[in-house]
C-alpha positions as CSV (number, residue, x, y, z in Angstrom):
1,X,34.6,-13.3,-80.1
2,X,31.8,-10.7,-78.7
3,X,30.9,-10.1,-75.1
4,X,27.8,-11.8,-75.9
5,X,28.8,-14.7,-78.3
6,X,27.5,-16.9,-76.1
7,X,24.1,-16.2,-76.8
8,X,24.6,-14.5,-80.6
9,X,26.9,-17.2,-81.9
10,X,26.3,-20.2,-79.9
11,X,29.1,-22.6,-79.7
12,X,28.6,-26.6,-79.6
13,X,32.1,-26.8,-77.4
14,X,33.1,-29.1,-74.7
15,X,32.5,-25.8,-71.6
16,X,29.2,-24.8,-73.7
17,X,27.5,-28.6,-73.7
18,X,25.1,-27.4,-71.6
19,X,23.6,-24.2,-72.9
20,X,24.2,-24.9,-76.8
21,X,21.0,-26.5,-78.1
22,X,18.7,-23.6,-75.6
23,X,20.8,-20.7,-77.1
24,X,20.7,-21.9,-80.7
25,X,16.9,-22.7,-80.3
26,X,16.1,-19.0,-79.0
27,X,17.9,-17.3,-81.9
28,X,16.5,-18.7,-83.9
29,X,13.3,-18.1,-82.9
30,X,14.3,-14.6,-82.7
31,X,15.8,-14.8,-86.5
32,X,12.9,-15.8,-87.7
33,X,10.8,-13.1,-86.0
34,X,13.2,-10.0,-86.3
35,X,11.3,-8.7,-89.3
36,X,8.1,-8.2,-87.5
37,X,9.8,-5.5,-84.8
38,X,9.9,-2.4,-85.4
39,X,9.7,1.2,-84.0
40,X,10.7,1.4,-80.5
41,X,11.0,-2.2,-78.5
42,X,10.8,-2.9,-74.9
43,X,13.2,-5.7,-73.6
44,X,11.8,-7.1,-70.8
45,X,13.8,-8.3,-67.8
46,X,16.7,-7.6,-70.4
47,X,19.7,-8.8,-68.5
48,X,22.4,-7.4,-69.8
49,X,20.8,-6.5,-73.0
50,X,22.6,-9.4,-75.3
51,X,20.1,-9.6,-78.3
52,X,20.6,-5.5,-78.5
53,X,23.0,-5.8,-81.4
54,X,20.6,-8.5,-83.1
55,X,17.6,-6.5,-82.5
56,X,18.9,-3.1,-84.4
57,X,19.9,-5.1,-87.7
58,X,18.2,-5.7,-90.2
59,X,16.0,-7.2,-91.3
60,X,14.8,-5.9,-88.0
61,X,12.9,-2.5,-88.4
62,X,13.5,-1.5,-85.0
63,X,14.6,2.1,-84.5
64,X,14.9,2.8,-80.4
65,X,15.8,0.2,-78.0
66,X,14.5,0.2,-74.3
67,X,16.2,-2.2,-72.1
68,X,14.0,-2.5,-68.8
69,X,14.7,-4.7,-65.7
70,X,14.5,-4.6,-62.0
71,X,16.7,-2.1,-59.9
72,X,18.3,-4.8,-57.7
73,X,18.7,-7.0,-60.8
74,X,22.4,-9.0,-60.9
75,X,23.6,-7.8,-64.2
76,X,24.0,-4.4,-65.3
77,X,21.6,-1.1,-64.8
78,X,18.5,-1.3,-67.2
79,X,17.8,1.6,-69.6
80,X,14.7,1.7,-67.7
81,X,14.0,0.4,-64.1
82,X,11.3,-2.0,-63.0
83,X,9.5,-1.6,-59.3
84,X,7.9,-4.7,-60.4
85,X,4.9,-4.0,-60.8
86,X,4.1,-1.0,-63.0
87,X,6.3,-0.2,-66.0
88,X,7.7,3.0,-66.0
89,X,6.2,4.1,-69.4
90,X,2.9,5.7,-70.8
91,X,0.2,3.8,-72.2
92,X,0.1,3.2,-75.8
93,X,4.2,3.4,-76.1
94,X,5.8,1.4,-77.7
95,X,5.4,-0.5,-81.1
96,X,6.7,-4.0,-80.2
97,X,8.0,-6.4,-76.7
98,X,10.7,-8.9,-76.0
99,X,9.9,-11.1,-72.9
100,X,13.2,-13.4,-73.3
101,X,13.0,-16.5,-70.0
102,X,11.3,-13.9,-67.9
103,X,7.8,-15.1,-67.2
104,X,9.2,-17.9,-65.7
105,X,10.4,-15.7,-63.0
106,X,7.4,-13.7,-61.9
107,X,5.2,-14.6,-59.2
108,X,2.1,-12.8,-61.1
109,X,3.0,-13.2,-64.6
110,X,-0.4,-11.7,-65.3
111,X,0.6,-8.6,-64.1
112,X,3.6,-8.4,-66.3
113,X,1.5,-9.7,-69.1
114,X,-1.2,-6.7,-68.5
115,X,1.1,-4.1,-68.5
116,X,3.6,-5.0,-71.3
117,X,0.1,-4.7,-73.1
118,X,-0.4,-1.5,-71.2
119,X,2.7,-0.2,-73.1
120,X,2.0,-1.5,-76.2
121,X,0.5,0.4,-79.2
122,X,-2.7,-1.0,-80.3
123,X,-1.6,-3.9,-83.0
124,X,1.6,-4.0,-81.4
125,X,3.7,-7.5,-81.0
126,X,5.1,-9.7,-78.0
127,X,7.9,-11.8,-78.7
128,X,8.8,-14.3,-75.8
129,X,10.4,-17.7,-75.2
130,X,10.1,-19.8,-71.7
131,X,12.1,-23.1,-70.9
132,X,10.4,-26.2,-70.3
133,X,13.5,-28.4,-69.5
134,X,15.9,-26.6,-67.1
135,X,17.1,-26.8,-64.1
136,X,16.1,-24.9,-61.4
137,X,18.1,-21.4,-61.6
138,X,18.1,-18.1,-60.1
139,X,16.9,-19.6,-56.8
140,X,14.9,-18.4,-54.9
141,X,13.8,-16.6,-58.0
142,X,12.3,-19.3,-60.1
143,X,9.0,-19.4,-60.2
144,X,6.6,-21.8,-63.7
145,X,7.6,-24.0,-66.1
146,X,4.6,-23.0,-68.6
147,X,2.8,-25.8,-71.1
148,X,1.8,-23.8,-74.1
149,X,-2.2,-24.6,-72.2
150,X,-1.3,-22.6,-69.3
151,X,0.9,-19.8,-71.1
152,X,-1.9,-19.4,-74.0
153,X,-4.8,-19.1,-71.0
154,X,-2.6,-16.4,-69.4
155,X,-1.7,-14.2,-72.2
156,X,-6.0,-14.3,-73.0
157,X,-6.8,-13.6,-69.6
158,X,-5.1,-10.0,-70.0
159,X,-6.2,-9.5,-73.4
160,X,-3.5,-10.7,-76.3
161,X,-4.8,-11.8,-79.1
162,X,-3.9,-14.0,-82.5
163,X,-1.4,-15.8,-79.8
164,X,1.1,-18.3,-81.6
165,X,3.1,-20.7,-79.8
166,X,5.8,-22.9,-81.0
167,X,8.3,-25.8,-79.1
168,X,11.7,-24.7,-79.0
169,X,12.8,-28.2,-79.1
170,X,11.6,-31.8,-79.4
171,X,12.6,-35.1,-77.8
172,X,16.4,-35.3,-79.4
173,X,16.7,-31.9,-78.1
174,X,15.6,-32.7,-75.2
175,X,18.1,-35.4,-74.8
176,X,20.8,-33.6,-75.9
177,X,19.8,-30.9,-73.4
178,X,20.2,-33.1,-70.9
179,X,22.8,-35.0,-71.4
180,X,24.6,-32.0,-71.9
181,X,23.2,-30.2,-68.6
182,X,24.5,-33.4,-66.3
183,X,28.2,-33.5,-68.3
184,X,28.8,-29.6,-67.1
185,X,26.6,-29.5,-64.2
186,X,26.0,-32.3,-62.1
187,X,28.2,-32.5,-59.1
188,X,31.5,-34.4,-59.9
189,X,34.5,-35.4,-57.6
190,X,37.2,-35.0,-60.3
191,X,37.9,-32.3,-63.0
192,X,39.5,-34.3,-65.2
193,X,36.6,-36.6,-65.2
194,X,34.3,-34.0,-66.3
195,X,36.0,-32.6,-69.1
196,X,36.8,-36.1,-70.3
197,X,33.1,-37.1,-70.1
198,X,32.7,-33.5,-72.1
199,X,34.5,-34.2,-75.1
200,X,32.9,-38.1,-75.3
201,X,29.4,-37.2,-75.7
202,X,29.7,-33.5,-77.9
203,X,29.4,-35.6,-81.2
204,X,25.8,-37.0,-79.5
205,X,24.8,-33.8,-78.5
206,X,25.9,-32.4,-81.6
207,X,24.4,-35.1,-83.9
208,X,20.9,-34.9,-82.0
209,X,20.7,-31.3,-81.8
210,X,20.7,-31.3,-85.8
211,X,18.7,-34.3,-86.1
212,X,15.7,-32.4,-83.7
213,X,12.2,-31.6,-85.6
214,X,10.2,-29.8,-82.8
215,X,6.2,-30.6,-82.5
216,X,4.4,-28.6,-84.7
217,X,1.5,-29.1,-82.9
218,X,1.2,-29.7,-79.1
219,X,0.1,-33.6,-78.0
220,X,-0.2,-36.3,-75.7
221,X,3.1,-37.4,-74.7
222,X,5.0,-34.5,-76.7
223,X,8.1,-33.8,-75.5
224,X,9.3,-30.3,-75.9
225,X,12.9,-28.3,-74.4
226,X,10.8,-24.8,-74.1
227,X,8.4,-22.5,-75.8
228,X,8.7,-18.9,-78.1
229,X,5.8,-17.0,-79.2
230,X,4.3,-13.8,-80.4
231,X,1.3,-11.9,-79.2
232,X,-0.8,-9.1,-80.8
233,X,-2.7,-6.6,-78.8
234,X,-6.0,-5.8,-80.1
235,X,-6.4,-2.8,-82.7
């Protein structure tokens, strides 16, 4: 199993309950979009870089990867170091973005919007994916939970165009994400009890994980786990 199998081949395991149906949900999102990169692509807030593998495999057509993140960030150094406010690159460089749970994070998210557009070639594509469901993480570091209304408004405030969003998830994944967030995270006294309460419910969280059809189309009283999308910057 790979450093990063966590988040290339997701696992629906008794110790993974809680981060299955988000992981699967993302690659696939990413699947389906890997044949539109191409060129050189900027990962945003990359972490420790684990869609690196995915990104430079076909059907991908992406030829240089630049992982960029923050100096102080808590996983590994970045290809490319963020001051957090202006991205290290020339205008016009780069021929496609990946914005992976990072707006969610940034105080300004318009300013990290305007410059990945900065960096971007004209006709260029953002790829990104926020949660909508999630506990509160990174703290103090966690910032918006975006509705597609508020993330759409942003992204044509600095200038995207042709923006598509889609729901990650619907309401059985949303359930399943839940229940499977308070089996492996809420505070328990006992262990045992935990890992017993684990192995009861994967078959639910299994079964309503497959069952899921996320919105295609956002509505009064949808229910969705997160959002991915693309984003074209104007020829």
């Amino acid at each position: 199993m790979s450093e990063f199998s966590d988040f290339l081949k997701p696992q629906c395991i008794p110790s993974k309950l809680d981060n299955f149906a988000v992981r699967q949900a993302i690659l696939d999102a990413l699947h389906f979009h890997l044949k539109d990169f191409s060129g050189t692509l900027l990962d945003i807030g990359c972490g420790y870089m684990p869609y690196k593998q995915l990104i430079l495999t076909p059907p991908s057509h992406v030829q240089k990867y630049i992982g960029l993140d923050l100096k102080d960030n808590t996983y590994q150094k970045p290809d490319l170091e963020w001051d957090g406010c202006t991205i290290p690159l020339s205008d016009n460089s780069v021929d496609c973005a990946l914005a992976t749970e990072v707006l969610e994070h940034c105080p300004e998210p318009e300013l990290l919007m305007r410059e990945a557009l900065r960096v971007l070639k004209p006709g260029g594509l953002l790829f990104f994916t926020v949660p909508f469901l999630w506990p509160l993480h990174d703290v103090p570091h966690d910032e918006y939970r975006y509705t597609p209304y508020s993330l759409e408004r942003h992204l044509r405030n600095v200038g995207f165009e042709k923006i598509n969003l889609k729901a990650l998830g619907g309401w059985d994944a949303s359930l399943a994400q839940m229940i499977g967030l308070w089996v492996r995270r809420r505070l328990m006294r006992f262990p045992r009890k935990r890992a017993v309460l684990s192995r009861l419910v994967l078959p639910l969280i299994w079964l309503l994980t497959k069952l899921d059809k996320p919105p295609t189309e956002f509505y009064e009283s949808c229910m969705i786990t997160g959002l991915s999308g693309t984003a074209i910057k104007p020829v």
